[in-house]
PAMI-377626 format. One record per residue (C-alpha): residue number from 1; residue in three letters; chain; x, y, z. Coordinates in Angstrom, 1 decimal. Layout:
<atoms>
  seq  type  mol       X       Y       Z
  NUM   ALA    A       X       Y       Z
...
</atoms>
This chain:
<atoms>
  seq  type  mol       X       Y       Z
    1   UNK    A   -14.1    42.9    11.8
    2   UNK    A   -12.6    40.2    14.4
    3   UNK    A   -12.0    37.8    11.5
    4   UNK    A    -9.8    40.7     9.9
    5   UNK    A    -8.3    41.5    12.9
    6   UNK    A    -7.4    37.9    13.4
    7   UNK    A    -6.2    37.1    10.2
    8   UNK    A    -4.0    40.6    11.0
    9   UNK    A    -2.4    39.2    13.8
   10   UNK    A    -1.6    36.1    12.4
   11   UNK    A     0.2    37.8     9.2
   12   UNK    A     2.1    39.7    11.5
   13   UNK    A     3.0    36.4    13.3
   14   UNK    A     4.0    34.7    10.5
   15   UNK    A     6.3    38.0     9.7
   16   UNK    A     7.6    37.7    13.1
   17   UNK    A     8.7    34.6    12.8
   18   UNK    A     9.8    35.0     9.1
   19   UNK    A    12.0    37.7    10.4
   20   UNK    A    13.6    34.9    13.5
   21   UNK    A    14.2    32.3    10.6
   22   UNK    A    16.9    34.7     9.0
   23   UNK    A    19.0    34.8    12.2
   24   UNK    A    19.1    30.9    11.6
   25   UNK    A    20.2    31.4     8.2
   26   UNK    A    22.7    33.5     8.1
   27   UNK    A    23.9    32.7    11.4
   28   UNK    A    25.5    29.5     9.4
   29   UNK    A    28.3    32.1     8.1
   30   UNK    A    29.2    33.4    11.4
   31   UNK    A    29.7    29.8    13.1
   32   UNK    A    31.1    27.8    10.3
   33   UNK    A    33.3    31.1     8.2
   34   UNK    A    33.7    33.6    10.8
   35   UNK    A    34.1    31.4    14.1
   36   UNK    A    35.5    27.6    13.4
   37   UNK    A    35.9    25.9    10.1
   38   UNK    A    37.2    28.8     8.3
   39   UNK    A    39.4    30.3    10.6
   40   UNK    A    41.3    27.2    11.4
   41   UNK    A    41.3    26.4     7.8
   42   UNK    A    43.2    29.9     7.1
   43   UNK    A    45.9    28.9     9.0
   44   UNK    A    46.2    25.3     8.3
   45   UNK    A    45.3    25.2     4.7
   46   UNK    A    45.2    28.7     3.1
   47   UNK    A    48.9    29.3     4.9
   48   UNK    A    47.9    32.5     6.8
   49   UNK    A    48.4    33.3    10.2
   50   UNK    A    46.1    34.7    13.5
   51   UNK    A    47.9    37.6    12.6
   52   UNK    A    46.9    38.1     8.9
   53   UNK    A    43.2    36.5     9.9
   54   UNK    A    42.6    39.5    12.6
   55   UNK    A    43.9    41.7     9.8
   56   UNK    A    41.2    40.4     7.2
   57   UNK    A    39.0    41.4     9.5
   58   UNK    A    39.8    44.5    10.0
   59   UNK    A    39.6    45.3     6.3
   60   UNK    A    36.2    43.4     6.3
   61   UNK    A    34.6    45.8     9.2
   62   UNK    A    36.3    48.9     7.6
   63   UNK    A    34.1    48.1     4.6
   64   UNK    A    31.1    47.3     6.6
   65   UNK    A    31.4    50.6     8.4
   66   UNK    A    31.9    53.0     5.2
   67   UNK    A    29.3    51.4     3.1
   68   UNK    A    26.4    50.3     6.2
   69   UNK    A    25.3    54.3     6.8
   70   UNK    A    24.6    55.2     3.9
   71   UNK    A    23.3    52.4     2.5
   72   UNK    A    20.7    52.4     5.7
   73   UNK    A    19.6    56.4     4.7
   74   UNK    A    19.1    55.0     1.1
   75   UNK    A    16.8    52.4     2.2
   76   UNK    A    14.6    54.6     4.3
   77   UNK    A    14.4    57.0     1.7
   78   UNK    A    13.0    54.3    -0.2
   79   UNK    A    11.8    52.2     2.0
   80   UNK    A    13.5    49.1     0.5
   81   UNK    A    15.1    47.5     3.4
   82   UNK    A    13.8    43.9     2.4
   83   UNK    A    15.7    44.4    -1.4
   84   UNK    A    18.8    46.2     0.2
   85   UNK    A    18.6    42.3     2.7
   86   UNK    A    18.3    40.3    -0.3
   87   UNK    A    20.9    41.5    -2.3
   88   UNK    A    23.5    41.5     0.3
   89   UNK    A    22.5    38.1     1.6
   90   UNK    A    23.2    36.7    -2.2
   91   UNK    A    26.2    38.2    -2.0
   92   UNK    A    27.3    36.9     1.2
   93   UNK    A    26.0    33.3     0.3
   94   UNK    A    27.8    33.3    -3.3
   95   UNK    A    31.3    34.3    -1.8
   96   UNK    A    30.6    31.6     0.9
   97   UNK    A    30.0    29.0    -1.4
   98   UNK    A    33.3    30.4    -3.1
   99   UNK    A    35.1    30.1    -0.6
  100   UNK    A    35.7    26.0    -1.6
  101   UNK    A    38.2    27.2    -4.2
  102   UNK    A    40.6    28.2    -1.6
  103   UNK    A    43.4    25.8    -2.0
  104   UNK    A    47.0    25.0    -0.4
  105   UNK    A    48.7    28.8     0.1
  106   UNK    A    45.4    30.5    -1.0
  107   UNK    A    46.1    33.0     1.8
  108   UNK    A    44.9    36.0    -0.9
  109   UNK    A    42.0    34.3    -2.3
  110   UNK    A    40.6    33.2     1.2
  111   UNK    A    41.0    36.8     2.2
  112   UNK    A    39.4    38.3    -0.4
  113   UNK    A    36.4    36.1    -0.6
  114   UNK    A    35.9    36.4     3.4
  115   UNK    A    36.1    40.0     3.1
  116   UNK    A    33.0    39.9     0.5
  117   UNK    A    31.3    37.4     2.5
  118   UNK    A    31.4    39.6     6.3
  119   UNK    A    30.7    42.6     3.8
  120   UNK    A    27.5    40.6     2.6
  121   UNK    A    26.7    39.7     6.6
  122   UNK    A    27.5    42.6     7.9
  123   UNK    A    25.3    45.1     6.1
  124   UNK    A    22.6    43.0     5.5
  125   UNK    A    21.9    42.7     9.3
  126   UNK    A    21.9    46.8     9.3
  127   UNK    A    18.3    46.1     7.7
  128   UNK    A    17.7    43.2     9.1
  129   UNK    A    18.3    44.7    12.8
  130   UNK    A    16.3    47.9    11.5
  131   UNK    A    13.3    45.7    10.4
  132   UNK    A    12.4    44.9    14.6
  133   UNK    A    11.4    48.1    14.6
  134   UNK    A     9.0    48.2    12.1
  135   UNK    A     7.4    44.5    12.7
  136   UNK    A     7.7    44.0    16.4
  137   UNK    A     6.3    46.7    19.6
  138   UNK    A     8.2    48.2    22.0
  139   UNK    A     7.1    45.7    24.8
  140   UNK    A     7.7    42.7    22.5
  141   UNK    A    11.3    43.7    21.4
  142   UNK    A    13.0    41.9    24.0
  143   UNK    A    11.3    38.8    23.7
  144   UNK    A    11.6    38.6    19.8
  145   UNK    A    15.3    40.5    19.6
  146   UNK    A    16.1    37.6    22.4
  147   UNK    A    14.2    35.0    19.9
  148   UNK    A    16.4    36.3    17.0
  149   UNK    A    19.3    35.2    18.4
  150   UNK    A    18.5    32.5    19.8
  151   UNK    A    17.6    30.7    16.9
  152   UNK    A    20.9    31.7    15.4
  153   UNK    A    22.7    30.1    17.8
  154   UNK    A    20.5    26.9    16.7
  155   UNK    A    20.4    27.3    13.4
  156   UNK    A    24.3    28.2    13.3
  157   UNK    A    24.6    24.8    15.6
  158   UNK    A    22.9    22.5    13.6
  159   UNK    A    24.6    23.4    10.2
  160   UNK    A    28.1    23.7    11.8
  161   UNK    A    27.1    19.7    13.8
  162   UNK    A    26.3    18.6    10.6
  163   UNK    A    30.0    20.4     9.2
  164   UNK    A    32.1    19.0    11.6
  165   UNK    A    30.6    15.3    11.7
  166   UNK    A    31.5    15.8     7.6
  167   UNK    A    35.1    16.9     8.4
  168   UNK    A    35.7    14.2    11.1
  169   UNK    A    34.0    11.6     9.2
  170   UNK    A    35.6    12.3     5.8
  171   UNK    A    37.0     8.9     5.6
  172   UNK    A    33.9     6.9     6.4
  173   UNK    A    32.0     8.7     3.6
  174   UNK    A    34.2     8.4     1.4
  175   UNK    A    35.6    11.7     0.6
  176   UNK    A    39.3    12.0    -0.1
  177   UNK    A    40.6    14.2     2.4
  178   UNK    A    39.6    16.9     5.2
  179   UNK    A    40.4    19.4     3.1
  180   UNK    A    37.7    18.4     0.5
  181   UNK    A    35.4    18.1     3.2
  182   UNK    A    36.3    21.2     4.6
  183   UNK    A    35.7    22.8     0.8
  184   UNK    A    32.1    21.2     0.7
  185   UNK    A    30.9    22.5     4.2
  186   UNK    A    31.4    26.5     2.9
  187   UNK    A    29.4    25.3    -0.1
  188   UNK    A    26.6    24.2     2.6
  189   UNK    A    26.8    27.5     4.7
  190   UNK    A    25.7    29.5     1.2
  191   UNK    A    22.7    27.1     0.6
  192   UNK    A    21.8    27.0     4.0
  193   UNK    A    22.0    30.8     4.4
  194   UNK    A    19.5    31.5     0.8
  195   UNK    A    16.8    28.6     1.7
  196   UNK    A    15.8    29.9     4.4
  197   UNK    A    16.2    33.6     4.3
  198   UNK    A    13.2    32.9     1.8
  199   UNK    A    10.3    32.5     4.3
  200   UNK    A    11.3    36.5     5.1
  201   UNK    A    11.7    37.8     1.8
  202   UNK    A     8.2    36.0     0.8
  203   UNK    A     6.4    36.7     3.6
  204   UNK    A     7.8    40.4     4.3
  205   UNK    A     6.9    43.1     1.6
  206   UNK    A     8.8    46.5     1.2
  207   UNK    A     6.9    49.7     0.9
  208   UNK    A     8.7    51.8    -1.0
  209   UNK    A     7.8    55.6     0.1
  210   UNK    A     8.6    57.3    -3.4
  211   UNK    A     7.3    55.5    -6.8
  212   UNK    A    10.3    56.8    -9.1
  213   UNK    A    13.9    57.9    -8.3
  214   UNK    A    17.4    56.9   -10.1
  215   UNK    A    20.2    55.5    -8.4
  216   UNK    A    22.4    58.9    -8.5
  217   UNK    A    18.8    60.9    -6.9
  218   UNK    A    18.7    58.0    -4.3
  219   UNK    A    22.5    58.4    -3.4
  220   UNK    A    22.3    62.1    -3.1
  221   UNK    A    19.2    61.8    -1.0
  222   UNK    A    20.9    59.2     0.9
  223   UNK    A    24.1    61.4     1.7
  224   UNK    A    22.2    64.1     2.5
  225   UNK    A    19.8    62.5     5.1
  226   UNK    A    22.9    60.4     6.4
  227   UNK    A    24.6    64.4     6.5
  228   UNK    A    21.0    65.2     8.8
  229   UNK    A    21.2    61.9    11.2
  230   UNK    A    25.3    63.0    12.4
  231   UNK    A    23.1    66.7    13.5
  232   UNK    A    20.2    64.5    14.5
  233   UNK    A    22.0    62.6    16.9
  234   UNK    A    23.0    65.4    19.1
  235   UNK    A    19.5    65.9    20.2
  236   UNK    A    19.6    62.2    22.0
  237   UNK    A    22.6    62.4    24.6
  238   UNK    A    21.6    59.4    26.1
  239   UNK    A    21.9    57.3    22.6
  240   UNK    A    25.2    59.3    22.2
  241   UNK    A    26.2    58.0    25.3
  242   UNK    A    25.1    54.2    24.9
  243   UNK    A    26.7    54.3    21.7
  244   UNK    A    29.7    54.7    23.0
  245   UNK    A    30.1    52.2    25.4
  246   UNK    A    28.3    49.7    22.9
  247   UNK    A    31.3    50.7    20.5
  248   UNK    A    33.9    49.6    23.0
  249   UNK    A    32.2    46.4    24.6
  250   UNK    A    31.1    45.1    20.6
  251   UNK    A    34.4    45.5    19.9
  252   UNK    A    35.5    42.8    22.5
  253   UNK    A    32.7    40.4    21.9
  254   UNK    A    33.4    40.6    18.2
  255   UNK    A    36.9    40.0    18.9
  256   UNK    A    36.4    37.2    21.2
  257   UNK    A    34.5    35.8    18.1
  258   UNK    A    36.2    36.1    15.0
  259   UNK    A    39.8    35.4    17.4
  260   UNK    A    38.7    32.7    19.3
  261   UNK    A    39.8    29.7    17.0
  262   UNK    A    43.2    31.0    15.4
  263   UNK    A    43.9    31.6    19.0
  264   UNK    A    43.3    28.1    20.1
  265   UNK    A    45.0    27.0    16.6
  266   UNK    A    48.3    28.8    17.6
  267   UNK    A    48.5    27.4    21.5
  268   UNK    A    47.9    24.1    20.0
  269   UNK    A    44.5    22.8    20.4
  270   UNK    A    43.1    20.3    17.9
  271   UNK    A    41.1    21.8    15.5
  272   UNK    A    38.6    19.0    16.2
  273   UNK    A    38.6    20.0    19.7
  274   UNK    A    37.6    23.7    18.4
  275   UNK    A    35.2    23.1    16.4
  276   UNK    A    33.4    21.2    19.0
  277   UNK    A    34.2    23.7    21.9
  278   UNK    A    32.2    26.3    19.2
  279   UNK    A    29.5    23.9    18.6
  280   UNK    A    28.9    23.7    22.5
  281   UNK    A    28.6    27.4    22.6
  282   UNK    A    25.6    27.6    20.1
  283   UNK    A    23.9    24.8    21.6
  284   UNK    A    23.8    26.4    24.9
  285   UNK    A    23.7    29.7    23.5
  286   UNK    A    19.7    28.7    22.5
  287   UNK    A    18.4    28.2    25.3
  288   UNK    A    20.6    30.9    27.3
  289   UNK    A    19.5    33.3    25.0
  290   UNK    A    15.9    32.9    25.5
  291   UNK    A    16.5    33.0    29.4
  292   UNK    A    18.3    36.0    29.2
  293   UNK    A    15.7    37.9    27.0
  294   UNK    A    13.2    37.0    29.9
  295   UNK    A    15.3    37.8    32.7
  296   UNK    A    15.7    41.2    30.8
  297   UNK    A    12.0    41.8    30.6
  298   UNK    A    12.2    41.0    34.8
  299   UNK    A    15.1    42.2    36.1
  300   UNK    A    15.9    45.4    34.0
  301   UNK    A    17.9    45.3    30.4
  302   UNK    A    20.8    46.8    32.1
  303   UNK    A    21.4    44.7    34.4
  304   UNK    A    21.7    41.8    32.5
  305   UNK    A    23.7    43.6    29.8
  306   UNK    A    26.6    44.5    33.1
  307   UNK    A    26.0    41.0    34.2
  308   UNK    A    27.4    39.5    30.7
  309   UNK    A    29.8    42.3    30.4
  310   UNK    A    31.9    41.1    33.5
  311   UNK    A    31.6    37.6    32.7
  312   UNK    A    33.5    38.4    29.0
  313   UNK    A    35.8    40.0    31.0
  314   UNK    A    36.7    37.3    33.3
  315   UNK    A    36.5    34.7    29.7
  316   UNK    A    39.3    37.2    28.5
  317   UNK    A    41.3    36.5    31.8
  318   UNK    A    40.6    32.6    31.9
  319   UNK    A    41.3    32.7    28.1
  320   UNK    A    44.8    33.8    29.1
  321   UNK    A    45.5    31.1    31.3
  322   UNK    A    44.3    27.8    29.0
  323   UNK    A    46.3    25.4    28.3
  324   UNK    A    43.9    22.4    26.7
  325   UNK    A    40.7    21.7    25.5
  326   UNK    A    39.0    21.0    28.6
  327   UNK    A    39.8    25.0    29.4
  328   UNK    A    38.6    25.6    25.7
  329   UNK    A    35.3    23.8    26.2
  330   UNK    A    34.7    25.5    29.7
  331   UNK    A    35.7    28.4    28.1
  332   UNK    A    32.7    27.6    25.3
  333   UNK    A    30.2    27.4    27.8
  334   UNK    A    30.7    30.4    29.4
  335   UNK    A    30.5    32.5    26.4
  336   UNK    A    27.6    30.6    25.2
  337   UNK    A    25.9    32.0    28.6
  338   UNK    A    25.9    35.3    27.7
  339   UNK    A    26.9    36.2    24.0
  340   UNK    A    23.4    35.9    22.4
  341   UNK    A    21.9    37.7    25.5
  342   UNK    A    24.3    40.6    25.1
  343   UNK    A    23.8    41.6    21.7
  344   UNK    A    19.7    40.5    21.5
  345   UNK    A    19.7    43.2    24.6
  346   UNK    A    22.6    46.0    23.0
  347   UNK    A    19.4    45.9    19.9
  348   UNK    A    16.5    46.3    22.1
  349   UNK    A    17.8    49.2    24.4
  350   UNK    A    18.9    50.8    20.7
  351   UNK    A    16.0    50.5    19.3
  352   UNK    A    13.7    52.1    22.0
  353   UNK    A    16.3    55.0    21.7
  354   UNK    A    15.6    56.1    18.0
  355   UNK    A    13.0    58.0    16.4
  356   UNK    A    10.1    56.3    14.6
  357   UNK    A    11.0    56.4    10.8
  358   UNK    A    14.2    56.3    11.0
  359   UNK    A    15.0    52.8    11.8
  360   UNK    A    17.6    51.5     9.4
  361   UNK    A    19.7    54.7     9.2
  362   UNK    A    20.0    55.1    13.1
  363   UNK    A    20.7    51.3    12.6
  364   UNK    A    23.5    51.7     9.6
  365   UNK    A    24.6    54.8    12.1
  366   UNK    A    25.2    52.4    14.4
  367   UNK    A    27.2    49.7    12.1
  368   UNK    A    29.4    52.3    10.8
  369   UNK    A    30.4    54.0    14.0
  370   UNK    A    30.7    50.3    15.9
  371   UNK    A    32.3    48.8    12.8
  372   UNK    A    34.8    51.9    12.1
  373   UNK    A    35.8    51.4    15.8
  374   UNK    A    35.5    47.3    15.7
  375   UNK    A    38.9    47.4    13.7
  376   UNK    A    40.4    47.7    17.1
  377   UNK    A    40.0    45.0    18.7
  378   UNK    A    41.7    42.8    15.7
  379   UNK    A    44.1    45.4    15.1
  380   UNK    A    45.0    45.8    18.7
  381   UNK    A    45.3    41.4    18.8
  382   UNK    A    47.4    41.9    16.0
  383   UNK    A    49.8    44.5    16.9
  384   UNK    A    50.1    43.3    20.3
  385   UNK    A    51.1    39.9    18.9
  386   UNK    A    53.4    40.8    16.3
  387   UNK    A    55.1    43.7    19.6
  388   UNK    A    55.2    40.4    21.9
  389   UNK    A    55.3    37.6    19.8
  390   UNK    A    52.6    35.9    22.5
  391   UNK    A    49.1    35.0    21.5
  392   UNK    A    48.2    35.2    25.1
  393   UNK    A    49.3    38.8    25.6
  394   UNK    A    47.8    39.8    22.7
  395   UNK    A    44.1    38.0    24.4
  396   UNK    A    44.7    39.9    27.3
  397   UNK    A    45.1    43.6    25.8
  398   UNK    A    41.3    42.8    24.3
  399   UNK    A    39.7    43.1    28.4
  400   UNK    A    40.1    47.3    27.5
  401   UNK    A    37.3    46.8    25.5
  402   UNK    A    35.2    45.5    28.1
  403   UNK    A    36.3    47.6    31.1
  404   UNK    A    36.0    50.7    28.8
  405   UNK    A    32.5    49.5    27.9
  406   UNK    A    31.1    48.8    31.4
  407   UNK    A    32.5    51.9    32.8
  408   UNK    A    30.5    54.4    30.0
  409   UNK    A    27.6    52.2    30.5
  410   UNK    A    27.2    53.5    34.2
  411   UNK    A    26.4    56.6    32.6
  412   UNK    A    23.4    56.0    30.7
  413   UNK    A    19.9    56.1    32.0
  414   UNK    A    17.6    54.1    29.6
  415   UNK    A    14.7    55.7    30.7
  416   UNK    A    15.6    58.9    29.9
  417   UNK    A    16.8    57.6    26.3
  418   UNK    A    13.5    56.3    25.6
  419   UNK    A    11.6    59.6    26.0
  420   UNK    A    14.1    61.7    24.2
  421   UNK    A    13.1    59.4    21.3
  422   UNK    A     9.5    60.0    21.9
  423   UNK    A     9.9    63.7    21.5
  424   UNK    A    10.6    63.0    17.7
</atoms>
């Protein structure tokens, strides 16, 4: 009996860990496509703009939103989160590597393919987020959500180090431009992103809960239980109520993300100097985000969650104000402080919230009402810049998000949350 139960515990460790490893995998397409190379490449290369880039984002999280709850009530129906993860990670890895077909003026094709790719990202981590629940306990969740992240932020770090030493260096190795080297490190972010999601989906197993059902059988049953969660949630009013401020503060911090290097593009920083203002932020984003996870467990999940709140706000309001890359690199550091900690603690408190069971379609609930409202913060970028033709004033108008945010998070009591889901 103790060798089985040690032999348990270790396949649930190597799980664990199996499940960490992903957030260093795909975390390669949020550094190097959604938050330096590509974005400066866009504008320099593909001949877009910030303007259009905040706009093909907004069409990407549109997408994200009307697709992620649905798909989420189909996989607990089925109880296939690890294949719904698989097939959205190939997709997301395959219009990556695509992405090195984007030539001179491909503002279209660029678009396109980074539309497919955050589609592929972005509903993928709907099961992957989902998948804490059912791997990790309740006391362990901020410790391993914290991990999660924290080994995207290395992960994402080391493939982007390696990206930009190939883009600086293009000359020395003998490549014939930036461009091509440019080209060859979205190629790199699709490998990287399918080697080592493997360890999950070979060491994770789905359990499907019916035997035999067709796709149309699986949709209906999938609208229908998605129809059951928007009555369902009613019964949690303090979920209802973090939801809400989570949909206004993941807006700005997804903003501040995807924005962050078209905005230094169009105020004139080097694109070197981006790229390695973003490579700072993952490299302290490792350790911070371990550090955070703990001083969640000790000082209250809250607490930490206003703490990084404020500090975005006052990034927005420095943001405003830079004028070189030393502002850009402090800048960096700030936001590598508390962006991993923020969203590894926004997952925990969510997940104690929910009902057992019904992990990936409170999850997918959660992508499509914080996607369908994370158009804004782009959209609000964009029309703000194309009202005042400033790039700063457009920055600025993104602090809403986070005041609204902290403002409806006064209103939540955790504790209370928690035990509303135990009455499931």
């Amino acid at each position: 009996m103790n060798s089985e139960r040690g032999i348990s515990r270790m396949d649930d460790k190597k799980k664990i860990n199996s499940w960490v490893m992903y957030d260093w995998a795909n975390s390669a397409f949020a550094t190097t496509i959604m938050a330096a190379v590509m974005p400066i490449y866009f504008i320099s290369v593909a001949g877009g703009t910030d303007g259009s880039w905040s706009f093909t984002q907004t069409v990407a999280a549109l997408i994200v939103a009307l697709l992620s709850p649905l798909l989420g009530a189909i996989a607990d129906h089925t109880g296939r989160k690890i294949a719904f993860l698989r097939v959205f990670s190939i997709i997301g890895a395959v219009a990556s590597g695509f992405l090195a077909f984007v030539g001179p003026g491909d503002m279209w094709l660029a678009s396109i393919l980074v539309v497919i790719g955050m589609v592929g990202f972005g509903a993928g981590n709907t099961f992957y987020d989902a998948m804490l629940n059912d791997l990790v306990s309740p006391a362990q969740r901020e410790k391993v959500s914290a991990r999660g992240y924290a080994m995207g932020y290395l992960g994402g770090g080391v493939l982007l180090a390696i990206n930009l030493g190939l883009i600086l260096g293009w000359e020395s190795i003998g490549l014939p431009n930036e461009t091509v080297a440019s080209q060859i490190s979205f190629v790199t972010v699709g490998i990287w992103w399918l080697v080592f999601s493997w360890p999950l989906f070979r060491n994770v197993k789905d359990t499907p809960s019916i035997k035999e059902s067709g796709v149309w059988i699986n949709l209906k049953a999938g609208a229908h239980r998605l129809g059951d969660t928007f009555t369902r949630i009613k019964r949690y009013p303090e979920l209802m109520k973090f939801m809400v401020a989570y949909w206004f503060f993941f807006d700005g911090i997804n903003t501040i993300i995807i924005m962050a290097a078209s905005y230094g593009t169009t105020i004139n920083i080097e694109s070197k100097d981006l790229i390695t203002a973003l490579l700072i932020t993952q490299f302290i984003g490792f350790p911070a985000t371990l550090l955070f996870g703990k001083l969640a467990d000790r000082l209250g999940s809250k607490k930490m969650l206003y703490g990084s709140l404020v500090t975005y706000l006052i990034i927005v309001v420095l943001g405003y104000f830079m004028t070189n890359a030393l502002h850009f690199y402090l800048l960096a550091c700030l936001v590598g402080l508390v962006q991993g900690g923020s969203q590894a603690t926004s997952r925990t408190i969510f997940s104690k919230m929910i009902p057992q069971g019904r992990a990936t379609e409170f999850f997918g609930f959660l992508s499509f009402t914080s996607r369908f409202f994370a158009f804004g913060g782009p959209l609000v970028f964009g029309i703000v810049k194309l009202i005042s033709d400033s790039s700063r004033t457009a920055l600025l108008a993104v602090a809403f998000f986070f005041l609204v945010g902290i403002i409806m998070l006064t209103f939540v009591n955790l504790a209370k949350g928690e035990k509303e889901a135990l009455q499931e």
